[in-house]
C-alpha positions in Angstrom: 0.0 0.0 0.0 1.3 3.4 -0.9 0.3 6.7 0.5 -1.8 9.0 -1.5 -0.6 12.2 -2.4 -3.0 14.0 -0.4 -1.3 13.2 2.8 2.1 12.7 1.4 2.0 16.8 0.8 -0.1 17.5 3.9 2.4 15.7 6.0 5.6 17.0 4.2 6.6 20.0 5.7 6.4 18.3 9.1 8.3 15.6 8.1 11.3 17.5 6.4 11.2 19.8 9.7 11.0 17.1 11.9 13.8 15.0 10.7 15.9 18.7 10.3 15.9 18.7 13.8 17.7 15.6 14.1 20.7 17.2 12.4 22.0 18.9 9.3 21.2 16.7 6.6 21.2 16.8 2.3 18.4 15.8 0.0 19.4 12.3 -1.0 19.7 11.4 3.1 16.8 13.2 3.7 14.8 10.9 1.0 16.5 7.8 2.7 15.3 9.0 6.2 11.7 9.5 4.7 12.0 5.8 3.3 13.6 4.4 6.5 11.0 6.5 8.8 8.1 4.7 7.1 9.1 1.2 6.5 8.8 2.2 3.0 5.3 3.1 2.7 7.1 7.1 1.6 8.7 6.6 -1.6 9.6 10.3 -2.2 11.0 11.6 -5.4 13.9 14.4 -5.6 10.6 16.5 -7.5 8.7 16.3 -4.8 12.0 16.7 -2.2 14.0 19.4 -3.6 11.1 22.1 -4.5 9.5 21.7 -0.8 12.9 22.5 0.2 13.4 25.7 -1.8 10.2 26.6 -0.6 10.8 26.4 3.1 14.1 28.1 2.6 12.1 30.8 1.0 9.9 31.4 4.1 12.7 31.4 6.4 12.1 27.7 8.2 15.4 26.3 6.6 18.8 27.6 6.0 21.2 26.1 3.7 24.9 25.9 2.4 27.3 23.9 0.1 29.9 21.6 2.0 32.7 19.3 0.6 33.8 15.6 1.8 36.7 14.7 0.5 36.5 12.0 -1.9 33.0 13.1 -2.8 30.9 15.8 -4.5 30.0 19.1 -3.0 26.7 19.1 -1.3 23.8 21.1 -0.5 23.0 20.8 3.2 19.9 21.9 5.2 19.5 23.3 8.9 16.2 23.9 10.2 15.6 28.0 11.7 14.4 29.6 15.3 11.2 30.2 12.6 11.5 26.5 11.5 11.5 25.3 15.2 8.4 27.9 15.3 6.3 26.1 12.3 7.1 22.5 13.6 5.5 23.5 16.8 2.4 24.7 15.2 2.3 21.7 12.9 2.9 19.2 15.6 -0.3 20.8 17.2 -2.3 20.8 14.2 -1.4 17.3 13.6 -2.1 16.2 17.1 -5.9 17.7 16.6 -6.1 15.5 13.3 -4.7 12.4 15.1 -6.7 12.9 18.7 -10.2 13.0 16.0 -8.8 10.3 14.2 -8.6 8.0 17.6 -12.0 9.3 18.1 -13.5 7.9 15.0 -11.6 4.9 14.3 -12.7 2.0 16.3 -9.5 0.2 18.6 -7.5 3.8 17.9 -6.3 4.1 20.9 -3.5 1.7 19.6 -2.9 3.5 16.7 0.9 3.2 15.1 1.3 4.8 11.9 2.5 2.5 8.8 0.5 -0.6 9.7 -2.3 0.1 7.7 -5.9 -0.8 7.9 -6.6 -4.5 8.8 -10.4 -6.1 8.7 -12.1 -5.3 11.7 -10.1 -2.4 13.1 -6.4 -1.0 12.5 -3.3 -3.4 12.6 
């Protein structure tokens, strides 16, 4: 099962902030994160990657700069902001509104773990 698009971009800026926060980090480890984070349910592209990350750096939640390893190719790598830290707080708590009403509705909820999917009779 793969997840729709719908939530892959409502949960996307979340997810980029949230593993930013873990460290300084570069698209293609970001992507691998993503993957890693979701048992491989998230099988994001650089298309979808690389323009949510322009546009976060545009509003001020990320900051970035080139860095070279040596023995390998310069890199672009991302550090989330004071106003980053500031949006991940205010989606956390939006997201915890949409997953506190999702408990609600969903029969055995109270269980719930992300990336189990949806078994017969209740959630897995």
């Amino acid at each position: 099962m793969k997840v729709t698009k719908d939530l892959v971009a409502a949960s996307a800026t979340p997810m980029v902030l949230g593993i930013l926060t873990e460290g300084d980090s570069y698209g293609y480890a970001i992507l691998r994160r993503i993957n890693e984070l979701s048992g491989g349910e998230l099988d994001w592209t650089e298309g979808l990657l690389y323009p949510l990350l322009h546009r976060l750096e545009r509003l001020g939640h990320v900051e970035s700069n080139w860095q070279s390893v040596a023995g390998e190719r310069r890199r672009k790598y991302y550090r989330i902001t004071p106003n980053g830290l500031a949006e991940l707080a205010e989606q956390r708590r939006q997201w915890a509104t949409v997953v506190s009403a999702l408990k609600e509705i969903w029969p055995g909820a109270g269980d719930f773990r992300p990336f189990t999917g949806i078994a017969r009779g209740g959630l897995a």
